[in-house]
N, CA, C and O of each residue as an XYZ file, in Angstrom:
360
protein
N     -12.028    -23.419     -1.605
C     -10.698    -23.976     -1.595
C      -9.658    -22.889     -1.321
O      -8.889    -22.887     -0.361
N      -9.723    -22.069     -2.179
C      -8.942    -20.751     -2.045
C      -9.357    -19.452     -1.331
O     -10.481    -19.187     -1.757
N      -9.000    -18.593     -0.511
C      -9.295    -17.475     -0.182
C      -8.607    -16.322     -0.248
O      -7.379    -16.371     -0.322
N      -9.269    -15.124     -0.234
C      -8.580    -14.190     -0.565
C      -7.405    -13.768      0.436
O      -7.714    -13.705      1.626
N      -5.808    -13.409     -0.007
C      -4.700    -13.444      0.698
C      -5.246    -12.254      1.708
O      -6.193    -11.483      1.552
N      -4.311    -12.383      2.799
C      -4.785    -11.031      4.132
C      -3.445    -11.124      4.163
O      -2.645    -12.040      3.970
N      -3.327     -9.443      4.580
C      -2.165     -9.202      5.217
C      -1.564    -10.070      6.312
O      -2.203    -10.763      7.103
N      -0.246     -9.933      6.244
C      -0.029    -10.402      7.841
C       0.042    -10.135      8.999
O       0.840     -9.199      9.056
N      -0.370    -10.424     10.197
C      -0.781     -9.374     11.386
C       1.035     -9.624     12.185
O       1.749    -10.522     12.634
N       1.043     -8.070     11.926
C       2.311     -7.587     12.621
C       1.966     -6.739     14.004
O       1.045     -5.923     14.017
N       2.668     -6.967     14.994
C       2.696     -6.588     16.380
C       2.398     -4.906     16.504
O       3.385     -4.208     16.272
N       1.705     -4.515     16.692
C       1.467     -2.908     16.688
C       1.793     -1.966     15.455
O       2.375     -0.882     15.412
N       1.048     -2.987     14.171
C       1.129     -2.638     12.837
C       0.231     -3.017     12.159
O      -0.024     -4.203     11.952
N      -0.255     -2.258     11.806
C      -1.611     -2.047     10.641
C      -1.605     -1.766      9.207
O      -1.218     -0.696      8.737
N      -2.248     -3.214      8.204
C      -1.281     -2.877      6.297
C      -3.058     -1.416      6.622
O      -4.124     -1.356      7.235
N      -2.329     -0.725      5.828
C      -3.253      0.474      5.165
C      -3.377      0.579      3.818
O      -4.059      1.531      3.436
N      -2.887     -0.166      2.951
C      -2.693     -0.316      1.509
C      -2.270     -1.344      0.946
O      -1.212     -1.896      1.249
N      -3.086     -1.739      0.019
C      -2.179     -3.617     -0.663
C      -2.300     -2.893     -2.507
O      -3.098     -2.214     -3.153
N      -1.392     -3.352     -2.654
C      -1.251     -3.139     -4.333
C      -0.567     -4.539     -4.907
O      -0.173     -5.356     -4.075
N      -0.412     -4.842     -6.428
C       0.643     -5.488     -6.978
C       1.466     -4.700     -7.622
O       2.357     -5.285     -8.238
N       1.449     -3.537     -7.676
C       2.303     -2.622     -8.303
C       3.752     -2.138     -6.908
O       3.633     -1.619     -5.798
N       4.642     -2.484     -7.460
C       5.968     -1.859     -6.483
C       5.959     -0.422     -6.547
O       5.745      0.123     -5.464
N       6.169      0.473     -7.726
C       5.782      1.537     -7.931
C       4.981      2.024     -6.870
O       5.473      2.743     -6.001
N       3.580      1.636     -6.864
C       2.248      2.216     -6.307
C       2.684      2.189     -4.689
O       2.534      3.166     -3.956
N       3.211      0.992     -4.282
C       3.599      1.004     -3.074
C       4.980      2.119     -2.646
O       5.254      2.789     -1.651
N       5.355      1.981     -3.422
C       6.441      3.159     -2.844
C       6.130      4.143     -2.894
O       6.663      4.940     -2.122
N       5.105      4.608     -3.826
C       4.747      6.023     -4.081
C       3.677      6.603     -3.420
O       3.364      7.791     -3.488
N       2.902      5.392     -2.523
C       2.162      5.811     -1.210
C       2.851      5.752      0.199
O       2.415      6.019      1.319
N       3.899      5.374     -0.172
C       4.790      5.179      1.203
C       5.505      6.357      1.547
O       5.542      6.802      2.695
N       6.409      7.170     -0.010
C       6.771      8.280      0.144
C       5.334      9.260      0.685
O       5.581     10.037      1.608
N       4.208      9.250      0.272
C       3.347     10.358      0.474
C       2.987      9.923      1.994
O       2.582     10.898      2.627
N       3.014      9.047      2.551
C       2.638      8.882      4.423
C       4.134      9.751      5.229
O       4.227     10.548      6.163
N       5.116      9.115      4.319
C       6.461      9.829      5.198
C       6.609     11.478      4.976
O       6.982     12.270      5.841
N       6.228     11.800      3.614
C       6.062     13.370      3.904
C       5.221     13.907      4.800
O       5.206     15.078      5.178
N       4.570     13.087      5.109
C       3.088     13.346      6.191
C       3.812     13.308      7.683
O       3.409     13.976      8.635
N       5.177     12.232      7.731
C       5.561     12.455      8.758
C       4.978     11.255      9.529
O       4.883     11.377     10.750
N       4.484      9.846      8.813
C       4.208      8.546      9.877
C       5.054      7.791      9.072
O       5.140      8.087      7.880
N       5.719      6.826      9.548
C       6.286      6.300      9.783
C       5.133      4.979      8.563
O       3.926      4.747      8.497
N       6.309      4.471      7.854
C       5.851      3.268      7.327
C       6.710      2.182      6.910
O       7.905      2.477      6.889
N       6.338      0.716      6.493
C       6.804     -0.298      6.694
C       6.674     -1.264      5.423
O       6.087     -2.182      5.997
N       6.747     -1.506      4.697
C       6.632     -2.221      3.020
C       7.003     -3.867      3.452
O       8.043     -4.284      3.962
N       5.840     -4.590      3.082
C       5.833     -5.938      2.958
C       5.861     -6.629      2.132
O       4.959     -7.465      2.074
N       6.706     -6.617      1.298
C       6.405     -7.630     -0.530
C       5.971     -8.631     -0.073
O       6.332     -9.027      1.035
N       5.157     -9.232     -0.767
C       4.845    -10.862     -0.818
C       5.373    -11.223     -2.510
O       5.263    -12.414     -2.799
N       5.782    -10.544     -3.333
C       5.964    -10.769     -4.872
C       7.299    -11.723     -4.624
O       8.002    -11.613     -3.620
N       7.535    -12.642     -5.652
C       8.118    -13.787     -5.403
C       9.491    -13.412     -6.270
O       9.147    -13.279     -7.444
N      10.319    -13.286     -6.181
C      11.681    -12.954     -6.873
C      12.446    -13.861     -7.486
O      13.557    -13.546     -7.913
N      12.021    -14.928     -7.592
C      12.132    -16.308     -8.927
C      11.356    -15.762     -9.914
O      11.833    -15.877    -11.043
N      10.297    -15.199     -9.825
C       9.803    -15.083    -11.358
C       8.854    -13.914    -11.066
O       8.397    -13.798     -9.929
N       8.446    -12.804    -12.296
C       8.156    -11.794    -12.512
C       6.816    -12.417    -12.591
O       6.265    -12.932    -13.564
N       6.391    -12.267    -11.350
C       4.535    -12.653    -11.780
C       3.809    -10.896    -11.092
O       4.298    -10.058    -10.333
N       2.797    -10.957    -11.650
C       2.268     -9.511    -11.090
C       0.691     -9.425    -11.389
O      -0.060     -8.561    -11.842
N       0.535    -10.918    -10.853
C      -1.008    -11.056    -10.204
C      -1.331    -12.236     -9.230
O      -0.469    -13.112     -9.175
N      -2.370    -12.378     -8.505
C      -2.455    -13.285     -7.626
C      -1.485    -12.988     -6.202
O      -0.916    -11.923     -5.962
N      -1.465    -14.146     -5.396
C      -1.035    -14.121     -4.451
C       0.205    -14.041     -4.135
O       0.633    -13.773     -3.013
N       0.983    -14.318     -5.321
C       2.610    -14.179     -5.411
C       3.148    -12.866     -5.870
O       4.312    -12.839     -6.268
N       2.483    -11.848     -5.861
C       2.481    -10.110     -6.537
C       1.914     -9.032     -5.546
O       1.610     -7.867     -5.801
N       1.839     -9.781     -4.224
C       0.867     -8.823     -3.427
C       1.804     -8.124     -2.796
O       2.883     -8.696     -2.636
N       1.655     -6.773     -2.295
C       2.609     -5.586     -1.846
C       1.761     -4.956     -0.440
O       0.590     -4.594     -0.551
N       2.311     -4.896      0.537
C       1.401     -4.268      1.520
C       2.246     -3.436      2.447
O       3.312     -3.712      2.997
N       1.294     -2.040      2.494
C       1.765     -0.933      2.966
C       1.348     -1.008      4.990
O       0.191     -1.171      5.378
N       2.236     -0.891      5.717
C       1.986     -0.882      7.077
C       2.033      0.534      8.242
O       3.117      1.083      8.441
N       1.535      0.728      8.521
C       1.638      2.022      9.567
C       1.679      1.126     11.193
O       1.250      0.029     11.549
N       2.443      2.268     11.909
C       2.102      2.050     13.393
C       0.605      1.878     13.745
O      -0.169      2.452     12.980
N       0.025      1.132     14.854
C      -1.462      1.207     15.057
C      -1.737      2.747     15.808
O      -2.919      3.031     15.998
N      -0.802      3.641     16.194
C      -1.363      4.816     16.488
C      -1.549      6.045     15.422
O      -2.094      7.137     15.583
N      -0.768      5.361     14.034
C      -1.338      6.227     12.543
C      -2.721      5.585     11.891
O      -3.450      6.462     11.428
N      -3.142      4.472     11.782
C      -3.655      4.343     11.026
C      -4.849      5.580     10.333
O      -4.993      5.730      9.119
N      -5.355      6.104     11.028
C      -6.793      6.737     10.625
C      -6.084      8.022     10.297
O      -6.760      8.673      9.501
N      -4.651      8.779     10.721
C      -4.205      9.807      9.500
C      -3.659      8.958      8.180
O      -3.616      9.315      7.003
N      -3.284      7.788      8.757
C      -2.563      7.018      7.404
C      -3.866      6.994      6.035
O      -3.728      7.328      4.858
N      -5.245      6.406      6.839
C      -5.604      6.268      6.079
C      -6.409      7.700      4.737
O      -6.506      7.885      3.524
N      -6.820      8.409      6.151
C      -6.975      9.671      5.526
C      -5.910     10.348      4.469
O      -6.376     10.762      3.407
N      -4.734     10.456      4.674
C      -3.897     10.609      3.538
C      -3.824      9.631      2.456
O      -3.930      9.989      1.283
N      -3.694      8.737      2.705
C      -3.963      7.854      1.216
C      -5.445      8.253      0.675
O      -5.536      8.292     -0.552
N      -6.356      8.487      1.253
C      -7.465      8.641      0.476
C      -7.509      9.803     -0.258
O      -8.137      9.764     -1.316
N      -6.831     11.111      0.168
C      -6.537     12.462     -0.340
C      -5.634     12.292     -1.640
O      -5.796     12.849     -2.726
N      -4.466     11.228     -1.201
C      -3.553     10.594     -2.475
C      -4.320     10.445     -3.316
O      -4.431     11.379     -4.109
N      -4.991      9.489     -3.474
C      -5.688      8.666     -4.734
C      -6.795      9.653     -4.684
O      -7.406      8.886     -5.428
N      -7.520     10.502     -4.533
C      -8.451     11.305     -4.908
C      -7.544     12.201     -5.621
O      -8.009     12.635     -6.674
N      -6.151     12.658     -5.257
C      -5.693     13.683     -5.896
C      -5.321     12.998     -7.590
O      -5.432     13.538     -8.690
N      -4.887     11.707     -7.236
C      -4.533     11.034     -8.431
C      -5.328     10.974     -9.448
O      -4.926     11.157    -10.597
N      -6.894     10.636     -9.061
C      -7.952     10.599     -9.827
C      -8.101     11.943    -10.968
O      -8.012     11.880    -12.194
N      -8.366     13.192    -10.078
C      -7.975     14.485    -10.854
C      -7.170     14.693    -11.583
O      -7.297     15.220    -12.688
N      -6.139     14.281    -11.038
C      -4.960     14.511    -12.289
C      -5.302     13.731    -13.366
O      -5.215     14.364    -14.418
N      -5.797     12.147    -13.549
C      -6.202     11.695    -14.496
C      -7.140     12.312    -15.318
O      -6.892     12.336    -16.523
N      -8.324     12.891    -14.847
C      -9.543     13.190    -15.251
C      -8.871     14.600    -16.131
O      -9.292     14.567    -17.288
N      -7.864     15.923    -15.860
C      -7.066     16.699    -16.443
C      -6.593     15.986    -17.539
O      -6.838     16.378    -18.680
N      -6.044     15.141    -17.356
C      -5.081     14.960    -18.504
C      -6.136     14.126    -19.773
O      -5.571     13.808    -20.819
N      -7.430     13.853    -19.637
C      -7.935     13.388    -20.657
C      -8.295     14.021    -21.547
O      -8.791     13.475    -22.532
């Protein structure tokens, strides 16, 4: 009946990241633009009401289709770096 939400296909734009966190999305968006690509923020979160799960909470991060594979490589360096820092602080 239901399926899982997909990004939406934008014209020479590729999501590289989905979160429900606004935070998380901005804070991978700043780390692509220090990188120097260019990015694009898609809320789907619904602004009648504070929901922050399901299909009405979804956040998606977009690059040009000629970043994706540094886009994605830097986000993966992100969240690996993030991981460490967690694993420190325990």
């Amino acid at each position: 009946m239901f399926s899982t939400p997909k990004p939406n296909k934008i014209e020479d734009w590729e999501c590289v990241y989905e979160t429900s966190k606004e935070y998380d999305a901005q804070l991978a968006k700043s780390y692509l633009e220090s990188r120097d690509i260019e990015v694009s923020i898609l809320s789907k979160r619904d602004s009648s009401f504070e929901v922050n799960v399901g299909d009405m909470a979804l956040i998606y991060v977009y690059v040009p289709n000629d970043y994706v594979e540094d886009a994605k490589k830097a986000l993966e360096e992100w969240q690996n770096a993030e991981s460490v820092d967690d694993e420190e602080n325990e």
